[in-house]
C-alpha positions in Angstrom: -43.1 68.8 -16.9 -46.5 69.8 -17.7 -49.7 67.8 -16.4 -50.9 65.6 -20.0 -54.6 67.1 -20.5 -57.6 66.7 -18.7 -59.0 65.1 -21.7 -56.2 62.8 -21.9 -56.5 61.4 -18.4 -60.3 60.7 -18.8 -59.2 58.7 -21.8 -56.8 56.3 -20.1 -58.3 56.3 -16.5 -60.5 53.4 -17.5 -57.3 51.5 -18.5 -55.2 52.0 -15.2 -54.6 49.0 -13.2 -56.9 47.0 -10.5 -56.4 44.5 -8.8 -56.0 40.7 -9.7 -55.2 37.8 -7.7 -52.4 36.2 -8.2 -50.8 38.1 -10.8 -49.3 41.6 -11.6 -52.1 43.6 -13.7 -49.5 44.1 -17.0 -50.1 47.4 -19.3 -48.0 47.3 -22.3 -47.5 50.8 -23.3 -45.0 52.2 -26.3 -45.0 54.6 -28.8 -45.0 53.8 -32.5 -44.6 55.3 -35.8 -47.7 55.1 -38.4 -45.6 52.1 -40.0 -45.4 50.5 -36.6 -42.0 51.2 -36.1 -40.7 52.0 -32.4 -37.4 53.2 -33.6 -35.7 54.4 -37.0 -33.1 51.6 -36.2 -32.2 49.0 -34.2 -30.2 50.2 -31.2 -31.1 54.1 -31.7 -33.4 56.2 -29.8 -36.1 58.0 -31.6 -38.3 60.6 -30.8 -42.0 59.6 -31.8 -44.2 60.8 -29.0 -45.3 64.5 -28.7 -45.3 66.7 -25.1 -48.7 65.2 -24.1 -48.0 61.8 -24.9 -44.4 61.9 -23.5 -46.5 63.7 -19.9 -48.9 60.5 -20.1 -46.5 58.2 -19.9 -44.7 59.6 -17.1 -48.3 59.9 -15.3 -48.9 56.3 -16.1 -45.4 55.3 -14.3 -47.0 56.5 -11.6 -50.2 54.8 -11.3 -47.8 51.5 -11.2 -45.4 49.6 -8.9 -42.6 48.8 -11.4 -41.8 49.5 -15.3 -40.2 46.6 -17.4 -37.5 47.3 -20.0 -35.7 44.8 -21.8 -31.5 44.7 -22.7 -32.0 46.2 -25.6 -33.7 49.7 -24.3 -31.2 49.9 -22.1 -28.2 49.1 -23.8 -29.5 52.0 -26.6 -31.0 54.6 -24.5 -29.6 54.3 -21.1 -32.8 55.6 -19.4 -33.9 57.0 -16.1 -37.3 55.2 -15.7 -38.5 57.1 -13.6 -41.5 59.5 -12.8 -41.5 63.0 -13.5 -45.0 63.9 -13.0 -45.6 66.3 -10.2 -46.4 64.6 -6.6 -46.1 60.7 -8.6 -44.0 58.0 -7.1 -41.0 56.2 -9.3 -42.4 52.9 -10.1 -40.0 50.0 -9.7 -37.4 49.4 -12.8 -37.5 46.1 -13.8 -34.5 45.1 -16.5 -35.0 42.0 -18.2 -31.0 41.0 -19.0 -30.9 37.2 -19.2 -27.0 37.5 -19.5 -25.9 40.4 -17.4 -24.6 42.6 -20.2 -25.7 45.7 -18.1 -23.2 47.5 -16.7 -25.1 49.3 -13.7 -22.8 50.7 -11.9 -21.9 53.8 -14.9 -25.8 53.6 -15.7 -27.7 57.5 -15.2 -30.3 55.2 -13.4 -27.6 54.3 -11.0 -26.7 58.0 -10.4 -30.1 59.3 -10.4 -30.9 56.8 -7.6 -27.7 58.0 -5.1 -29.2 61.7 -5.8 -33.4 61.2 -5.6 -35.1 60.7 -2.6 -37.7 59.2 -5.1 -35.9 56.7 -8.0 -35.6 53.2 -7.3 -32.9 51.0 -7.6 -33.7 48.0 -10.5 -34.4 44.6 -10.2 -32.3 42.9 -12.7 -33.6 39.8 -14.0 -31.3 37.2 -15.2 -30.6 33.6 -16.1 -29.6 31.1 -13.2 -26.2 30.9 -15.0 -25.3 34.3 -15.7 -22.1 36.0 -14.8 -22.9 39.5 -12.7 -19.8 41.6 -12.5 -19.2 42.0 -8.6 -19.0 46.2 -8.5 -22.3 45.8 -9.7 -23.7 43.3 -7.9 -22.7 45.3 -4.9 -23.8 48.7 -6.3 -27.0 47.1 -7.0 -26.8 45.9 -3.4 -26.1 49.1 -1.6 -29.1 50.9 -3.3 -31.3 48.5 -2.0 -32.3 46.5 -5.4 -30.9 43.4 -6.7 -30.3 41.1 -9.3 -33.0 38.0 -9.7 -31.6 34.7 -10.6 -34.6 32.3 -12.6 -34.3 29.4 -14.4 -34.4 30.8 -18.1 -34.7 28.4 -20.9 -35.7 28.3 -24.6 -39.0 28.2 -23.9 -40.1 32.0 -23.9 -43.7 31.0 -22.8 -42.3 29.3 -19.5 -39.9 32.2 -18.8 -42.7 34.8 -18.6 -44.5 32.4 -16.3 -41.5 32.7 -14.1 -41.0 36.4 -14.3 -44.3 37.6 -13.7 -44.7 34.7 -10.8 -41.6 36.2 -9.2 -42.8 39.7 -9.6 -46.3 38.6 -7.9 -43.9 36.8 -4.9 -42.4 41.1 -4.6 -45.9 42.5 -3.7 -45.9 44.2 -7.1 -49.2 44.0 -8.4 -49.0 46.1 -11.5 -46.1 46.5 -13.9 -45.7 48.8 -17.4 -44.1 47.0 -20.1 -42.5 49.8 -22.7 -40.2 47.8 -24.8 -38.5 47.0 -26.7 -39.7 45.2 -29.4 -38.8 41.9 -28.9 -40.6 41.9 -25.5 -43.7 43.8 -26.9 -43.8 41.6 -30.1 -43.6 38.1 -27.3 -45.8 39.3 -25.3 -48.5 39.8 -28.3 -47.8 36.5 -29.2 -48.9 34.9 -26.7 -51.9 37.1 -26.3 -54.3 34.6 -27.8 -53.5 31.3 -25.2 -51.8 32.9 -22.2 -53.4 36.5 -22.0 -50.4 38.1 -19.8 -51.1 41.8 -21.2 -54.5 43.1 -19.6 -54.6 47.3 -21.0 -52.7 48.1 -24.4 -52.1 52.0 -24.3 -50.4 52.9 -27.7 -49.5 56.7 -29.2 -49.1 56.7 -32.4 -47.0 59.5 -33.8 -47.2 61.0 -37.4 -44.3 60.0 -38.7 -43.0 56.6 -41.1 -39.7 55.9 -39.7 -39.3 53.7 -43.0 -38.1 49.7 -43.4 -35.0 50.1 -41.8 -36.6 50.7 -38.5 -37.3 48.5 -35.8 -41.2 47.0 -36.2 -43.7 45.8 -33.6 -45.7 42.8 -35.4 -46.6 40.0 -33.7 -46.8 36.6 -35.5 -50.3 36.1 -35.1 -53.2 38.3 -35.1 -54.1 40.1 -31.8 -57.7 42.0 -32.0 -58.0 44.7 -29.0 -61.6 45.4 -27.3 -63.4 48.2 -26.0 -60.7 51.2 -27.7 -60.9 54.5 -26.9 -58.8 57.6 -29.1 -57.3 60.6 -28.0 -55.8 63.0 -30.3 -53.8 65.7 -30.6 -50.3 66.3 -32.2 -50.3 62.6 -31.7 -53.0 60.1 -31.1 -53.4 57.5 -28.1 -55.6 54.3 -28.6 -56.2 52.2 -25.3 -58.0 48.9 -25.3 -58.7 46.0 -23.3 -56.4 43.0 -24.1 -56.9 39.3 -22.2 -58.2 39.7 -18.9 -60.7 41.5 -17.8 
């Protein structure tokens, strides 16, 4: 994989993580359509992102100690999530699955971890109740991750509380959020009261993937600061977002 360009990287340096007590420095990162759409339907994968943008992110992984995916990604894409920029570390896949519906052990993250020196096995993150089939827990086991029990309820507010204190109780002090939608869209919500997200790093391809497909909107209003652009065959906006 090509480097992204130098003019790229000065755009989003100023958005890479530092350091803050007591919680993970969160960058919510995606790539959406000009209609906001992150997919042309739910459970499909779309291609939005051109060869810059889709270098970026992979530099970005690297600049971070884990990457959060939801179920849903998963379940539709099956990805790697990993780092393929030259000389960058894997960061730490982190699979939201409050019901275990994963099925690790025939996952091409699984494989890629029992054939890289680099990939990392997940932490799996589900309710206190779920059922984990056992030839996963133990694959998940062997490769040195694991599967992290909370106390998940109704209340989405209290559950990211939960997962980003658990993630802070790992030593991982930065984490990139990519998706899906339902995450990115809770995350935003709660933007205004309990500022979670601190860098928002967006491309935006030129495409309209149309009504069918899967939108990022938040409920409320959320009003970035300080933006910078970047564009190319795509464009990248990046903006402060809660704390500084």
């Amino acid at each position: 994989m090509d480097p992204p360009p130098a003019s790229l990287l000065q755009c989003i340096h100023p958005y890479l993580p530092h350091t803050i007590p007591h919680k993970p420095f969160v960058t919510l990162t995606y790539a959406q359509s000009l209609d906001s759409r992150i997919a042309a339907a739910p459970g499909t994968q779309t291609k939005i992102s051109g060869a810059a943008t889709k270098s970026m992110t992979h530099y970005i992984r690297s600049k971070h100690d884990a990457i959060m995916v939801g179920i849903g990604t998963v379940l539709a894409d099956d990805p790697k999530l990993n780092c393929r920029h030259e000389g960058g570390k894997s960061p730490r896949p982190v699979v939201l699955d409050p019901h275990g519906k994963w099925d690790y052990k025939s996952s091409q993250l699984r494989q890629l971890v029992d054939n890289s020196t680099d990939a990392l096995a997940p932490y799996i993150i589900v309710a206190a109740g779920a059922d984990i089939e056992t030839k996963n827990e133990a694959e998940i086991t062997r490769q040195r991750g694991k599967y992290i029990r909370l106390a998940l309820s109704q209340n989405r507010l209290q559950n990211w509380h939960l997962i980003f204190d658990q993630l802070d109780k790992l030593s991982i002090s930065s984490v990139m959020i990519e998706g899906g939608a339902q995450i990115i869209n809770d995350l935003l919500s709660f933007q205004k009261t309990e500022p979670f997200v601190d860098s928002l790093i967006i491309t935006i391809g030129p495409v309209y993937l149309g009504e069918q497909g899967v939108q990022v909107s938040p409920p409320t209003g959320v009003v970035p600061t300080d933006c910078s652009w970047w564009t190319g065959s795509d464009c990248v906006m990046c903006s402060r977002i809660g704390r500084r």
